[in-house]
Steps between C-alpha positions, in 0.01 A plus 500: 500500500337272240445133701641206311215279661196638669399265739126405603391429831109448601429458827206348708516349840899469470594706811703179641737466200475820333827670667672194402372498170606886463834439678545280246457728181665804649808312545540346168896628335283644200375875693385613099167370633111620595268324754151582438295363814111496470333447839196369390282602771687270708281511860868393667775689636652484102457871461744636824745199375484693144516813622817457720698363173348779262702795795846277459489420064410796279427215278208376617201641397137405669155439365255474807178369369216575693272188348632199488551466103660134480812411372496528148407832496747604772733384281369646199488840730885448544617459101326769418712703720812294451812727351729243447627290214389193627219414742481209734 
């Protein structure tokens, strides 16, 4: 499957919304999509929240930084991996 829109998620200290925030995107009508998550070296409980979505969507796919990088470059981590047509 080619994604119509690969979508970018860093993460960093989000633990308390992120399973909203995730909720949110996997249950969006359009299912031609991507989620690219970067854990950032988040020092929360981000990476079990990740993990749990990444066994239940076969479109999510994880980047687990080990040094926190910043933003910009988690986001720069996650276009360069992005499939789809458009990227948000």
């Amino acid at each position: 499957m080619n994604p119509k829109i690969s979508v970018i998620v860093p993460v960093f200290k989000t633990e308390e919304y992120l399973a909203e925030c995730l909720n949110s995107i996997i249950s969006q009508t359009l299912k031609e999509i991507e989620i690219i998550i970067i854990n950032d070296a988040s020092p929360d409980n981000s990476i079990s929240i990740i993990r749990e979505f990444e066994k239940k969507d076969d479109r999510i796919r994880v980047i687990d930084n080990k040094q926190n990088e910043g933003v910009r470059i988690a986001r720069n981590d996650g276009i360069k991996l992005a499939r789809g047509e458009l990227v948000c």
